[in-house]
KOLZATI-671107 format. One record per atom (N, C-alpha, C): residue number from 0; residue in three letters; x, y, z. Coordinates in steps of 0.1 Angstrom, whole numbers. Layout:
REC   seq   type       X       Y       Z
REC   NUM    ala       X       Y       Z
...
REM end
This chain:
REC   seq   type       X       Y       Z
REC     0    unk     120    -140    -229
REC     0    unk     109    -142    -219
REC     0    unk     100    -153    -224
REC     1    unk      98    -159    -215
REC     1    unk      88    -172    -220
REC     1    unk      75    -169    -224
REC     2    unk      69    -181    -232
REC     2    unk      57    -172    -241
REC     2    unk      44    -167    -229
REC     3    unk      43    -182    -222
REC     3    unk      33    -177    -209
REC     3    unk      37    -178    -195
REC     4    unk      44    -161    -194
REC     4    unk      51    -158    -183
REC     4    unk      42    -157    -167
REC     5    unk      24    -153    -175
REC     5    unk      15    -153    -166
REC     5    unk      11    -165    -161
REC     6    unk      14    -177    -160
REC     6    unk       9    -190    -161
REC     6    unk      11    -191    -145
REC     7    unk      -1    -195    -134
REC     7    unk      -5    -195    -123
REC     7    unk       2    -181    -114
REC     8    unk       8    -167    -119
REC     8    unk       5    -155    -112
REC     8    unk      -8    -151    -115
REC     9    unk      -4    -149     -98
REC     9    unk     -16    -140     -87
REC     9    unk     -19    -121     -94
REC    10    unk     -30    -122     -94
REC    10    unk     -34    -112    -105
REC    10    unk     -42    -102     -98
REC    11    unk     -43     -92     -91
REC    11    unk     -54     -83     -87
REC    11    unk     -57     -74     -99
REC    12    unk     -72     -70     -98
REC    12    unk     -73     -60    -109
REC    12    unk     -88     -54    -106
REC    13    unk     -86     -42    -104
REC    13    unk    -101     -39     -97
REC    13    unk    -104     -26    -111
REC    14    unk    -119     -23    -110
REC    14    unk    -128     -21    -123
REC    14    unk    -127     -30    -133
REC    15    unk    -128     -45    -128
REC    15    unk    -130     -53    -137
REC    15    unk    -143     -58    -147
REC    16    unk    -153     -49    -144
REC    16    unk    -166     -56    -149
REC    16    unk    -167     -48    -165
REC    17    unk    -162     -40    -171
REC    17    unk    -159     -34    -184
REC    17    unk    -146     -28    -188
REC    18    unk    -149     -24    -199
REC    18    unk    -137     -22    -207
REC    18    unk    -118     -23    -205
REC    19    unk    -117     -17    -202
REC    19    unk    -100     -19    -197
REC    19    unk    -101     -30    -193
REC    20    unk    -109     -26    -178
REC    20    unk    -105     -43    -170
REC    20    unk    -111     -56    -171
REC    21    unk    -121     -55    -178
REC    21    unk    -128     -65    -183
REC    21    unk    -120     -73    -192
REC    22    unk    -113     -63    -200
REC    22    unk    -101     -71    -215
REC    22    unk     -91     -75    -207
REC    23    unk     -84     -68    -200
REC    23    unk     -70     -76    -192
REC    23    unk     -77     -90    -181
REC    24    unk     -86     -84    -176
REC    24    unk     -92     -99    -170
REC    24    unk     -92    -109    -182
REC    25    unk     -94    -110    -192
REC    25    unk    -100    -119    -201
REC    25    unk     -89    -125    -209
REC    26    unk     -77    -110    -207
REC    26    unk     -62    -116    -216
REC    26    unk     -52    -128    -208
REC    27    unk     -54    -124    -189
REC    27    unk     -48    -128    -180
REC    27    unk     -53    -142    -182
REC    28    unk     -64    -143    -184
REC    28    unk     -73    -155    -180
REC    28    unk     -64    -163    -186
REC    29    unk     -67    -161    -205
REC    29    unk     -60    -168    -212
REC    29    unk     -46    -176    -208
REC    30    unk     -36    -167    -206
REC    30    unk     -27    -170    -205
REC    30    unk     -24    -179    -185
REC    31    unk     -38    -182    -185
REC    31    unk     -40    -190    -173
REC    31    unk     -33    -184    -159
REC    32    unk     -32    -171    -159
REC    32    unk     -32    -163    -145
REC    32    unk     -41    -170    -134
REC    33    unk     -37    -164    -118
REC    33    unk     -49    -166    -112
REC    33    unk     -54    -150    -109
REC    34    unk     -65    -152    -108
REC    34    unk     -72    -138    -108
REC    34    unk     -79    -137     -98
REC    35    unk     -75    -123     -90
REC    35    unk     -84    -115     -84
REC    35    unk     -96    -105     -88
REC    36    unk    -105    -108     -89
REC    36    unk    -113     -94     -95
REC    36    unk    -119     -88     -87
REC    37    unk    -121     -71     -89
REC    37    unk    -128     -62     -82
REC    37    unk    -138     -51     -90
REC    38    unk    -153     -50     -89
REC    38    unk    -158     -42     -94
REC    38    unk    -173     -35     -88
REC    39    unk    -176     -27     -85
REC    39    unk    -186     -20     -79
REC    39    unk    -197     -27     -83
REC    40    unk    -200     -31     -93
REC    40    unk    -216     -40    -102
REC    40    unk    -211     -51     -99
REC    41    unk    -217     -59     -91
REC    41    unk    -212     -77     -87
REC    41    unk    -219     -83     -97
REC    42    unk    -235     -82    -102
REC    42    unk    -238     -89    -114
REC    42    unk    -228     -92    -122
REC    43    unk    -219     -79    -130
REC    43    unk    -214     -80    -140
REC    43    unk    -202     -84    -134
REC    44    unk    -194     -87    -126
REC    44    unk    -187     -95    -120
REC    44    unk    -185    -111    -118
REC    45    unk    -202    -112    -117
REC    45    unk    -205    -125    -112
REC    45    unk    -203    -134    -130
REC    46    unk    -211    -121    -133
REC    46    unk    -211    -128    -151
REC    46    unk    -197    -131    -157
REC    47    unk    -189    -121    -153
REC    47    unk    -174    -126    -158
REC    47    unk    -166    -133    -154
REC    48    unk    -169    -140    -138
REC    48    unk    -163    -148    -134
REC    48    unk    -168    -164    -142
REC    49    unk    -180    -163    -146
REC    49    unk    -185    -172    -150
REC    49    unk    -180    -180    -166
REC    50    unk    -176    -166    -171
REC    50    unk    -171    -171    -182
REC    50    unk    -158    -172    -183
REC    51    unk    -148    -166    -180
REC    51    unk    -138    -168    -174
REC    51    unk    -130    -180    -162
REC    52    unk    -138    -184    -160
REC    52    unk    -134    -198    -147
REC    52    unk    -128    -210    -155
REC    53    unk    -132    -211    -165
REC    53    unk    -125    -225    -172
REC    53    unk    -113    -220    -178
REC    54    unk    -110    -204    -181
REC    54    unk     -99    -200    -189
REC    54    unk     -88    -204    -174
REC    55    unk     -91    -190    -165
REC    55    unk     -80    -188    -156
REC    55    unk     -77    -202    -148
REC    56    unk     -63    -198    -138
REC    56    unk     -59    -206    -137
REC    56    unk     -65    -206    -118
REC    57    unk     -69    -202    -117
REC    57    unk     -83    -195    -106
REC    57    unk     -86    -185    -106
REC    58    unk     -98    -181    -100
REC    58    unk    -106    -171     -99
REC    58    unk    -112    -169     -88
REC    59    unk    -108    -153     -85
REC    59    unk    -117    -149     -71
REC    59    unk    -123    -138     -76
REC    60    unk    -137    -132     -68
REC    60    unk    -138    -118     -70
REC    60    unk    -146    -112     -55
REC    61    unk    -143     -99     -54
REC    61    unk    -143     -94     -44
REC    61    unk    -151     -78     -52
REC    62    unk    -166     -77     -49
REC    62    unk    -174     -70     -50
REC    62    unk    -172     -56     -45
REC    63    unk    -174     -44     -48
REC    63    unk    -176     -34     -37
REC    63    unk    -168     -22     -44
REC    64    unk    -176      -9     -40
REC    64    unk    -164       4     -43
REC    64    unk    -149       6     -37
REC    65    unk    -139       8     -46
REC    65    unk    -123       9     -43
REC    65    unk    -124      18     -38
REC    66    unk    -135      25     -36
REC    66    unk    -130      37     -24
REC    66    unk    -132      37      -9
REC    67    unk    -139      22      -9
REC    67    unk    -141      18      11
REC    67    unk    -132      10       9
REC    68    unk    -126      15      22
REC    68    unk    -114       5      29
REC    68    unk    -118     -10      32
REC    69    unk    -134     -11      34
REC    69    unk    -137     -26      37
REC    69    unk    -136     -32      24
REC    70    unk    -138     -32      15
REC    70    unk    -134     -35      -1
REC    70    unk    -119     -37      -4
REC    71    unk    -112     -28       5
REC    71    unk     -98     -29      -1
REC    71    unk     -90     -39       9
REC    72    unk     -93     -43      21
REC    72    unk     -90     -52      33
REC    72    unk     -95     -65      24
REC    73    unk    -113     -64      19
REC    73    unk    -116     -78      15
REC    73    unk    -107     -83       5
REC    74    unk    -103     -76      -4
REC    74    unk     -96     -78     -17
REC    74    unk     -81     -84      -8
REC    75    unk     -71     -79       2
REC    75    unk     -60     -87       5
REC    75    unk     -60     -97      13
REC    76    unk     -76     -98      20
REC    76    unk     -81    -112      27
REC    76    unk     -77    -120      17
REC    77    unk     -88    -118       9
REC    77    unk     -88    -126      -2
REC    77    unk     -78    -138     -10
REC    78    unk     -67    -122     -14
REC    78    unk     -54    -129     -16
REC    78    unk     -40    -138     -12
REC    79    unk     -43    -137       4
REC    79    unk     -38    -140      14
REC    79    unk     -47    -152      17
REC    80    unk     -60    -152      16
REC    80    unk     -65    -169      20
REC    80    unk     -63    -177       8
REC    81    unk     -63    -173      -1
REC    81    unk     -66    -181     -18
REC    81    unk     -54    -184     -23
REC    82    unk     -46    -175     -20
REC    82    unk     -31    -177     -26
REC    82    unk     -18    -175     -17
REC    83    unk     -21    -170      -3
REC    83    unk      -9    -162       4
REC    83    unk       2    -156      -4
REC    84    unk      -4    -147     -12
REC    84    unk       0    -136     -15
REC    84    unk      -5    -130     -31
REC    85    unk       0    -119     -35
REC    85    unk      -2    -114     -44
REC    85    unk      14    -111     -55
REC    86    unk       9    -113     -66
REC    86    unk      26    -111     -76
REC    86    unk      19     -94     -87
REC    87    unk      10     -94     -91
REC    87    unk       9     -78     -99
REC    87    unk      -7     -76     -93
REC    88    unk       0     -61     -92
REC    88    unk     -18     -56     -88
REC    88    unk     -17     -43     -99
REC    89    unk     -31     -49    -105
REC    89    unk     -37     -35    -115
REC    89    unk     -44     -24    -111
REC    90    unk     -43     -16    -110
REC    90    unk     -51       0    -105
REC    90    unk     -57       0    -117
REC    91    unk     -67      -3    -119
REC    91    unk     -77       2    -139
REC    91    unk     -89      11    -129
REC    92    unk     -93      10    -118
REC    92    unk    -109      15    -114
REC    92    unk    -109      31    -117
REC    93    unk    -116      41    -126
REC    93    unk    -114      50    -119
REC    93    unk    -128      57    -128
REC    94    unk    -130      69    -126
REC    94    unk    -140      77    -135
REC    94    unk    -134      96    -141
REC    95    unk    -146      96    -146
REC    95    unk    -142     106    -155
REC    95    unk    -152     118    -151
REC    96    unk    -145     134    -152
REC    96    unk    -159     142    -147
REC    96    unk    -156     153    -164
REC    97    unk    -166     154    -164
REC    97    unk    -166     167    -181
REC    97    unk    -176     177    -177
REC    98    unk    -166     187    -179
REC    98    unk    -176     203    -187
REC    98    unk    -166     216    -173
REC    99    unk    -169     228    -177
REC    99    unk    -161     239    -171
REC    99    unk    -159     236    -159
REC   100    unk    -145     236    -154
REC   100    unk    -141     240    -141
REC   100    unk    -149     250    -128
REC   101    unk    -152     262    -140
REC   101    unk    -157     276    -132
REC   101    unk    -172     268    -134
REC   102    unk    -175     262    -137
REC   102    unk    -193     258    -135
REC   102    unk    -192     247    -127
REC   103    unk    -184     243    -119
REC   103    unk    -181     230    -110
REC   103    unk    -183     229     -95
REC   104    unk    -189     223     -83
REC   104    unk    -181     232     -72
REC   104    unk    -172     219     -70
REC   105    unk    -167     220     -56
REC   105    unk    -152     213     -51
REC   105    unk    -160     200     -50
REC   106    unk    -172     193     -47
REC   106    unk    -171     181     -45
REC   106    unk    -171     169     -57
REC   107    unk    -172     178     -71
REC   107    unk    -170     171     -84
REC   107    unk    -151     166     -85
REC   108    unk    -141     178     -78
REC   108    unk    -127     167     -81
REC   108    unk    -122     164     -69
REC   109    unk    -134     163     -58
REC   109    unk    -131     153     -43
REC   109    unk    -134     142     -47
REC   110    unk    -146     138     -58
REC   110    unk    -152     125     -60
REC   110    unk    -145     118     -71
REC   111    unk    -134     123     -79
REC   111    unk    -128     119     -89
REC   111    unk    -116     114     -81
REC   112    unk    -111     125     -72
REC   112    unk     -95     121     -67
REC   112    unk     -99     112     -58
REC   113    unk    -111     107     -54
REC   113    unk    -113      98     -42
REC   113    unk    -109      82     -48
REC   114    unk    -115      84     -64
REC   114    unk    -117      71     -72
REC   114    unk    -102      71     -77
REC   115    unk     -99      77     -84
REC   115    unk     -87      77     -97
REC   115    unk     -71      80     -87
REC   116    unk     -72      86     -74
REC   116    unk     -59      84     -70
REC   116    unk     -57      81     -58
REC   117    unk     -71      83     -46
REC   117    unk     -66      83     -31
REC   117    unk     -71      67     -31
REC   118    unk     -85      61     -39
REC   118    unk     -79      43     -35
REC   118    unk     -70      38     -41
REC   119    unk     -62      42     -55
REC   119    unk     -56      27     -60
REC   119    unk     -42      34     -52
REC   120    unk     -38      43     -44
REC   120    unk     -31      50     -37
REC   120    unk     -32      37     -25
REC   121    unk     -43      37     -19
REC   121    unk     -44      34      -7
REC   121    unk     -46      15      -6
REC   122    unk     -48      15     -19
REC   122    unk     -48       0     -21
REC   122    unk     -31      -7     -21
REC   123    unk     -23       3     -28
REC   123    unk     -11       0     -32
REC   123    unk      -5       0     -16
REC   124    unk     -10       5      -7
REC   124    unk      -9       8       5
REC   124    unk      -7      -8      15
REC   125    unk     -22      -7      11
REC   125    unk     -23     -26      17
REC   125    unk     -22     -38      12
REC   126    unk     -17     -35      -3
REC   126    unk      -8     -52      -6
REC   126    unk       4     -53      -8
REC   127    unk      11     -34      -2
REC   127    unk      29     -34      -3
REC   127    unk      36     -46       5
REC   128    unk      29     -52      18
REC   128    unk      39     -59      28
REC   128    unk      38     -70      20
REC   129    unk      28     -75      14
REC   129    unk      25     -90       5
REC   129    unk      34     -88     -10
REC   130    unk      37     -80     -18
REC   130    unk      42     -78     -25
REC   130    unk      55     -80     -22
REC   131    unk      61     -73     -12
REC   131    unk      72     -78     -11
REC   131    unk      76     -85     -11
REC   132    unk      67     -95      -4
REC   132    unk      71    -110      -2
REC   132    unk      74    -121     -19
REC   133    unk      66    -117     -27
REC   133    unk      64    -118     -44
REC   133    unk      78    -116     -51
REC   134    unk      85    -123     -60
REC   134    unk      97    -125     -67
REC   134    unk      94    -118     -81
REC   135    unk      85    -116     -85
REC   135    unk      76    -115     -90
REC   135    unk      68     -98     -94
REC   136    unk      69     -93     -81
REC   136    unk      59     -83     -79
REC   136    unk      57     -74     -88
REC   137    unk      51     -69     -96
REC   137    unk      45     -55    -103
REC   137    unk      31     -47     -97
REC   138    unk      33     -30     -99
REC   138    unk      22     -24     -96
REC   138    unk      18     -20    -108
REC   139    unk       6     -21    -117
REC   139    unk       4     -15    -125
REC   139    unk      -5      -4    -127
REC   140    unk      -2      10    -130
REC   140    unk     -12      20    -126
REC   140    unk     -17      23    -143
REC   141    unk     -30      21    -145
REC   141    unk     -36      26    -155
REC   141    unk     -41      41    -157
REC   142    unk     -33      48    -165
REC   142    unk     -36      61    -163
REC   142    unk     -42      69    -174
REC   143    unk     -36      79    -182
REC   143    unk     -41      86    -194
REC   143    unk     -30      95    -203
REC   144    unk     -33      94    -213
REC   144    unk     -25     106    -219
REC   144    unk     -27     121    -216
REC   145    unk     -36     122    -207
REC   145    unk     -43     134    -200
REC   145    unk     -32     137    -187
REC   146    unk     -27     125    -183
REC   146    unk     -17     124    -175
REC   146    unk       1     130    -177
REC   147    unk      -4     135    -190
REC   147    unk      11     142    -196
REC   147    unk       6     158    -203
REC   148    unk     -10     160    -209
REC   148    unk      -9     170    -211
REC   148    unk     -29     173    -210
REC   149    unk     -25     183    -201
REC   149    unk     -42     183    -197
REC   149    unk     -52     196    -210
REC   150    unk     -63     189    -210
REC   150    unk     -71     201    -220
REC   150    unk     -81     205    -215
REC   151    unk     -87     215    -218
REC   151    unk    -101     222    -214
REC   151    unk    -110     211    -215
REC   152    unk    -119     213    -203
REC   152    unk    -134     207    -199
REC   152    unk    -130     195    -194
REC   153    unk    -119     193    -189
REC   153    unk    -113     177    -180
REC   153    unk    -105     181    -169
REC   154    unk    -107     195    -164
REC   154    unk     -96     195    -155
REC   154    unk     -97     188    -145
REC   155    unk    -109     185    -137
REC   155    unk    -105     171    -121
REC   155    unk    -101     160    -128
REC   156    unk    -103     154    -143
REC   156    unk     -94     142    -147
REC   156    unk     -83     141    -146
REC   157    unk     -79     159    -157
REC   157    unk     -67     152    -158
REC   157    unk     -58     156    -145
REC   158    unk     -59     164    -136
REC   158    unk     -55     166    -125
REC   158    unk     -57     151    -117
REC   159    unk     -65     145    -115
REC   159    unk     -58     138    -110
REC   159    unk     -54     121    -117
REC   160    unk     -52     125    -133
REC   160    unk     -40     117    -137
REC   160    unk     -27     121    -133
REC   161    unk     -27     133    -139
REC   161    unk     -12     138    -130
REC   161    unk      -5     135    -119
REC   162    unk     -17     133    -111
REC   162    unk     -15     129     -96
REC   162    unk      -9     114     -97
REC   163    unk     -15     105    -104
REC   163    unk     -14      92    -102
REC   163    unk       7      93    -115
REC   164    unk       3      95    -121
REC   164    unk      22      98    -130
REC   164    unk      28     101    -123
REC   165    unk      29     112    -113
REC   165    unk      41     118    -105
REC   165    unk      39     109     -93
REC   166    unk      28     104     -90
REC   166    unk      33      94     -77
REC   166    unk      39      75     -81
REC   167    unk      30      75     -95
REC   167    unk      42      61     -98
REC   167    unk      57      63    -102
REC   168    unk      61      76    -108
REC   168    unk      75      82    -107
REC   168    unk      82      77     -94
REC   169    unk      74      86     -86
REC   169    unk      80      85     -71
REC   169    unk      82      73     -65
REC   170    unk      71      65     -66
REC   170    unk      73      48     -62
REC   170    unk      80      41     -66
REC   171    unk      83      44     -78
REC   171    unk      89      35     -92
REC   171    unk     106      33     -81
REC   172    unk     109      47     -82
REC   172    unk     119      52     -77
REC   172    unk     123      42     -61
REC   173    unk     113      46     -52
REC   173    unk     112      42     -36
REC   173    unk     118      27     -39
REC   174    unk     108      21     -51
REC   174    unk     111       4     -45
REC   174    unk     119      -1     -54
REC   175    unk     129       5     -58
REC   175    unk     136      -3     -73
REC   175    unk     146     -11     -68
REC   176    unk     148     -10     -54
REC   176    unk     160     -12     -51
REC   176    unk     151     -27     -44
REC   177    unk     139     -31     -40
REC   177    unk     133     -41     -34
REC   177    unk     132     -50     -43
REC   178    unk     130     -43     -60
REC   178    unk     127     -50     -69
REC   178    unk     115     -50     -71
REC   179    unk     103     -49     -71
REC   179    unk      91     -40     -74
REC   179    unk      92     -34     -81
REC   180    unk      85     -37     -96
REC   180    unk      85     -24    -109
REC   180    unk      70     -20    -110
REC   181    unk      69      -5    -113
REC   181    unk      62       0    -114
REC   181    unk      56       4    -125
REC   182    unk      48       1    -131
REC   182    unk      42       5    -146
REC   182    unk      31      15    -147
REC   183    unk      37      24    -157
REC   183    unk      26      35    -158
REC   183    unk      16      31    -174
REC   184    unk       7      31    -176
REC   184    unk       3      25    -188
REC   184    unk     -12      40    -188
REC   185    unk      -4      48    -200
REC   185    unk     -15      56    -204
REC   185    unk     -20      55    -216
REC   186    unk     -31      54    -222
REC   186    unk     -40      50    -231
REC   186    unk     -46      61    -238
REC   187    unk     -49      68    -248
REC   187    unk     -54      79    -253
REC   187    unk     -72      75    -251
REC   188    unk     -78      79    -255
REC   188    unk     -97      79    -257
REC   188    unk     -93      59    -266
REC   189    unk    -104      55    -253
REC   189    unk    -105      39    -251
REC   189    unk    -121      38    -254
REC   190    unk    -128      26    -260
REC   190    unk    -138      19    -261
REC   190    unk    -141      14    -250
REC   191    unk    -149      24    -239
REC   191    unk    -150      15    -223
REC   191    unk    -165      19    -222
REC   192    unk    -172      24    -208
REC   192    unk    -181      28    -206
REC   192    unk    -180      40    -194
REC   193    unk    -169      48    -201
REC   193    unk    -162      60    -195
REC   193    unk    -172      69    -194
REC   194    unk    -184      71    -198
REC   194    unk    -195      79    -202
REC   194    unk    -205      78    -192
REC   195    unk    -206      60    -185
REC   195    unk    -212      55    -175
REC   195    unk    -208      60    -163
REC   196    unk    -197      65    -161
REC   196    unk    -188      67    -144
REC   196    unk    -184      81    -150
REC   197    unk    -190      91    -153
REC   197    unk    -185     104    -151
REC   197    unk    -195     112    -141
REC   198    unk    -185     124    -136
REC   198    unk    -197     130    -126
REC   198    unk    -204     142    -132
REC   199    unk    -211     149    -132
REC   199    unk    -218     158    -144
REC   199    unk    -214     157    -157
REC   200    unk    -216     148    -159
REC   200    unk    -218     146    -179
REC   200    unk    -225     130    -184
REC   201    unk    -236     131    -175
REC   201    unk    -243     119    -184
REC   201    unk    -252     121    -198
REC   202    unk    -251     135    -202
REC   202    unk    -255     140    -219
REC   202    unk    -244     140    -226
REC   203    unk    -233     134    -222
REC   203    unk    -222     137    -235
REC   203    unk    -221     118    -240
REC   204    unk    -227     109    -234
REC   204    unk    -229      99    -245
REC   204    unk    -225      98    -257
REC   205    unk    -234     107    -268
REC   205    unk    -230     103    -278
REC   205    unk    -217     110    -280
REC   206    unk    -205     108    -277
REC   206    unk    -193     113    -279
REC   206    unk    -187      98    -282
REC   207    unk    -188      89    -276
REC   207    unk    -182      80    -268
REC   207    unk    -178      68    -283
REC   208    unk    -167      65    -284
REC   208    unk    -158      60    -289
REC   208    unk    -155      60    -304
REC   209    unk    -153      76    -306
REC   209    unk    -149      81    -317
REC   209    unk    -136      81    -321
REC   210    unk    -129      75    -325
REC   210    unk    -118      74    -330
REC   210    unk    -109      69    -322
REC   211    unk    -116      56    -311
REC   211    unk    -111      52    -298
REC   211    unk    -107      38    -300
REC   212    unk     -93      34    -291
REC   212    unk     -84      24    -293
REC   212    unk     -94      12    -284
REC   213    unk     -92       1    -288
REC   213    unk    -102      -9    -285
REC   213    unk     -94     -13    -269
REC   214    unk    -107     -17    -264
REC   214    unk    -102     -20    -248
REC   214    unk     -94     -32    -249
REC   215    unk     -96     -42    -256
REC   215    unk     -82     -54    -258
REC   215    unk     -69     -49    -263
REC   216    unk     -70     -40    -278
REC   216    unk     -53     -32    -278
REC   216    unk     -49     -28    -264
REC   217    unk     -52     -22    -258
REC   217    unk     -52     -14    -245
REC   217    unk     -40     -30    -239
REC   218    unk     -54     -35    -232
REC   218    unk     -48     -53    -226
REC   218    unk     -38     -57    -230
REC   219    unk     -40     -59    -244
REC   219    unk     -29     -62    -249
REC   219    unk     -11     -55    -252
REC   220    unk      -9     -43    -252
REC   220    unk       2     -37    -250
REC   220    unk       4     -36    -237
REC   221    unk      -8     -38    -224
REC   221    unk      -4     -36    -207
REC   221    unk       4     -52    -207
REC   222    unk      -2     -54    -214
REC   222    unk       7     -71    -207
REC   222    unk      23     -72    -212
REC   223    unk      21     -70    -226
REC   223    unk      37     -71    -233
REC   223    unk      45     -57    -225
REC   224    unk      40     -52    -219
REC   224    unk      47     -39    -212
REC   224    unk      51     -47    -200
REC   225    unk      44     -53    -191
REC   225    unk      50     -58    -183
REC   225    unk      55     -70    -180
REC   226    unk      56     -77    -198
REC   226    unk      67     -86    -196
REC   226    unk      83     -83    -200
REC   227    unk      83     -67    -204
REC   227    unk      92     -63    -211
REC   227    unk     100     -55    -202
REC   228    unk      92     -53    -186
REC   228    unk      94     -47    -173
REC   228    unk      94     -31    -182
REC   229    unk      86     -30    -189
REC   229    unk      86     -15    -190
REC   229    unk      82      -4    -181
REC   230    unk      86       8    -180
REC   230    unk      86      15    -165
REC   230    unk      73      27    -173
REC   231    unk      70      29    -184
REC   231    unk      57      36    -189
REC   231    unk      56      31    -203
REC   232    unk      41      32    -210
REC   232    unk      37      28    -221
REC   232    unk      29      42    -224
REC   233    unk      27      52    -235
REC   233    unk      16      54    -244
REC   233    unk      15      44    -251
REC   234    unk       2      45    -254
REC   234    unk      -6      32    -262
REC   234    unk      -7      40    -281
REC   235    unk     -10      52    -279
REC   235    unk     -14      56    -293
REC   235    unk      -4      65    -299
REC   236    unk      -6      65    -313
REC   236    unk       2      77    -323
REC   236    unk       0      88    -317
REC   237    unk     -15      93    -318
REC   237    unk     -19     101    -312
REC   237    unk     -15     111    -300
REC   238    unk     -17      99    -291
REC   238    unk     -10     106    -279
REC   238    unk       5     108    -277
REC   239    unk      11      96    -283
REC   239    unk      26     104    -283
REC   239    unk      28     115    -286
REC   240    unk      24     118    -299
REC   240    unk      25     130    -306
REC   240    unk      22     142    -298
REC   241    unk       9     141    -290
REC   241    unk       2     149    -279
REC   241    unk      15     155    -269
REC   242    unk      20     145    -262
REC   242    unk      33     143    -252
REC   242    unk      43     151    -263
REC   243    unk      50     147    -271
REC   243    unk      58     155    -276
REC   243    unk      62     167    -283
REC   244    unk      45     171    -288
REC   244    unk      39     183    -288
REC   244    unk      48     191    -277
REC   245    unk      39     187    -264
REC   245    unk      38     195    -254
REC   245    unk      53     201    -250
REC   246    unk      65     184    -249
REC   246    unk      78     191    -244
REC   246    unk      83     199    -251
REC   247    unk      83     197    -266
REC   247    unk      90     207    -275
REC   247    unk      87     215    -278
REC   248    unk      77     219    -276
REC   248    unk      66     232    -276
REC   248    unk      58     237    -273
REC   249    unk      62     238    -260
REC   249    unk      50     239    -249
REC   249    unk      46     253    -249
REC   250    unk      49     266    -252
REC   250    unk      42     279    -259
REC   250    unk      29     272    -269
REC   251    unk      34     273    -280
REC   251    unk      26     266    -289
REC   251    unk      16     257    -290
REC   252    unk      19     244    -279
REC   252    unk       9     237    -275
REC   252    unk       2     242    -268
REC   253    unk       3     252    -255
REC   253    unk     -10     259    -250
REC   253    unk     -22     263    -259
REC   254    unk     -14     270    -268
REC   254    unk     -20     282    -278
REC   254    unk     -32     268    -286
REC   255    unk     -25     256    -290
REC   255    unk     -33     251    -298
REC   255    unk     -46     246    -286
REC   256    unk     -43     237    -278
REC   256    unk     -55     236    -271
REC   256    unk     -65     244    -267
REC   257    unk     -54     259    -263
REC   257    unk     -69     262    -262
REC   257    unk     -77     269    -274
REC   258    unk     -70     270    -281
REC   258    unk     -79     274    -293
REC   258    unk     -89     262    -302
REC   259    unk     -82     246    -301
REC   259    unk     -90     236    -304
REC   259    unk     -96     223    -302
REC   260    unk     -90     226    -286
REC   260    unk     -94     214    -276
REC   260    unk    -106     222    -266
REC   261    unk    -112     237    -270
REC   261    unk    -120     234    -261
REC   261    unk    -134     231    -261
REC   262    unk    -146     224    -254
REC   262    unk    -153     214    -256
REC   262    unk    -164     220    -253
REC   263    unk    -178     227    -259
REC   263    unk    -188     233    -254
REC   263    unk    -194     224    -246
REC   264    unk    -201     235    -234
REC   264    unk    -203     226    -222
REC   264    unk    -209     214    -222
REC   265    unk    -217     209    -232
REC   265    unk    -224     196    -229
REC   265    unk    -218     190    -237
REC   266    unk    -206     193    -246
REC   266    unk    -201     179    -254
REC   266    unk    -188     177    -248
REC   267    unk    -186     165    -254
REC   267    unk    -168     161    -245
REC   267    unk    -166     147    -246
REC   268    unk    -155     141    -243
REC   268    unk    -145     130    -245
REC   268    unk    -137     128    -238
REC   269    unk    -138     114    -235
REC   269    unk    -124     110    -228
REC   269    unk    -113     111    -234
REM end
C-alpha cells in the first residue's frame, strides 16, 4: 500500500471540533486529504480549519447538529459542489449518558440513539448514491468496546453502540459486493471531552481520562485500519480482553461486572 494512500481523498468526518475527530482531522490533513468537517461548535471548527488549511489538501466545513437533516443535506451539498463526490465518510459525532437506568426516563436514550445511531444512520443514508460513484469508497463507523460488552450505569450508550455494530455488520455485508467497505473502529475509554456531551452526568468530570488511550492513538490505528481494508479494529489490551472475556465466558463475565463494574450514581466513565 503506498505510504500516502490519503493524498487528495475526499474525507467527511463530523464531531470534528475535539478529540477523536479533531485527531483524525489533523492525521488526514497531514497526509494531505481533502477534508470535509462537521461539528456543532463552529468557533472550534472555524479554529481548526484555520490551522489545518495549509496541511490539507482542501478544506471545507459545514457547521450544525448531525441530528438535523439540514446539516446532513449541507454536508453532501457541500461535497458535491467542492469535489463532486465523496471517497470515506467518518461517523465519530456522538455522546455519552451515565448513571441508573431505573433513575432515567425515556427521553435520556431517545437523545443518545438520536446522536450515536439514527444520524450517522441517516447520514450514511445520503452520501450512499455519491459513494457509489467513489473507487475508493469507505464508511467508517466510530464506535466502542461498549459495543461488544455492555456494563452498569451506560445502558443508552452502550445500547446504542450495539445498535451501530450490528448495523455496520449488516451493511458491511449489503455492499461488499458494490465494493464499499465498512469499518467498525471501537476504542476503549479515550482522552476526548466525552464528559462535555453526556446527558445527566455533568458531575462525573473528574473521572475523565484515567487510564485513557490518547485521541491521536485512536486516529492513528483508524487510518492504518483502513488502509489495510480492515472490516473491525479494538484499539486496546484492555478491551480485547473485555470482548474475549465475554465470548468465553459469558456466565462468568456477567457475574464479574456486575459485581465490579458497577458505578455509584454520580461517578462513572466512558
Amino acid at each position: 500500500m503506498p505510504a500516502n494512500v490519503f493524498e487528495n481523498r475526499r474525507v467527511a468526518i463530523t464531531g470534528a471540533s475535539s478529540g477523536i475527530g479533531r485527531a483524525l482531522a489533523s492525521q488526514f490533513a497531514q497526509r494531505r486529504a481533502r477534508l470535509l468537517l462537521n461539528a456543532r461548535r463552529a468557533d472550534r471548527l472555524v479554529e481548526l480549519a484555520e490551522q489545518l488549511r495549509a496541511e490539507a489538501a482542501d478544506l471545507q466545513i459545514v457547521g450544525g447538529d448531525i441530528t438535523d437533516p439540514e446539516t446532513r443535506a449541507a454536508m453532501l451539498e457541500s461535497a458535491r459542489t467542492h469535489w463532486d463526490g465523496l471517497d470515506i465518510l467518518v461517523n465519530n459525532a456522538g455522546i455519552g449518558a451515565l448513571g441508573p437506568f431505573a433513575q432515567a426516563g425515556s427521553e435520556r436514550m431517545r437523545q443518545v440513539f438520536e446522536t450515536n445511531v439514527f444520524a450517522p444512520i441517516e447520514l450514511i443514508r445520503v452520501f450512499l448514491p455519491t459513494l457509489r460513484q467513489s473507487p475508493h469508497a469507505r464508511i467508517v463507523n466510530v464506535c466502542s468496546v461498549l459495543g461488544h460488552r455492555g456494563v452498569p450505569g451506560k445502558s443508552e450508550y452502550c445500547a446504542s453502540k450495539f445498535a451501530m455494530h450490528g448495523f455496520s455488520d449488516a451493511l458491511r455485508a449489503e455492499l461488499q459486493r458494490e465494493g464499499i467497505r465498512v469499518l467498525l473502529v471501537s476504542p476503549s475509554t479515550t482522552e476526548s471531552e466525552f464528559f462535555g456531551a453526556v446527558v445527566d452526568g455533568a458531575t462525573l468530570a473528574h473521572r475523565e481520562g484515567k487510564g485513557a488511550m490518547s485521541a491521536a492513538a485512536v486516529a492513528r490505528a483508524t487510518l492504518r485500519a483502513i488502509e489495510r481494508n480492515k472490516h473491525e479494529v479494538i484499539l486496546s489490551l484492555g478491551g480485547k480482553c473485555l470482548v474475549w472475556f465475554d465470548r468465553l465466558l459469558p456466565t462468568l463475565a456477567d457475574w464479574a461486572v456486575a459485581r465490579f463494574g458497577q458505578t455509584p450514581s454520580r461517578r462513572g466513565g466512558p
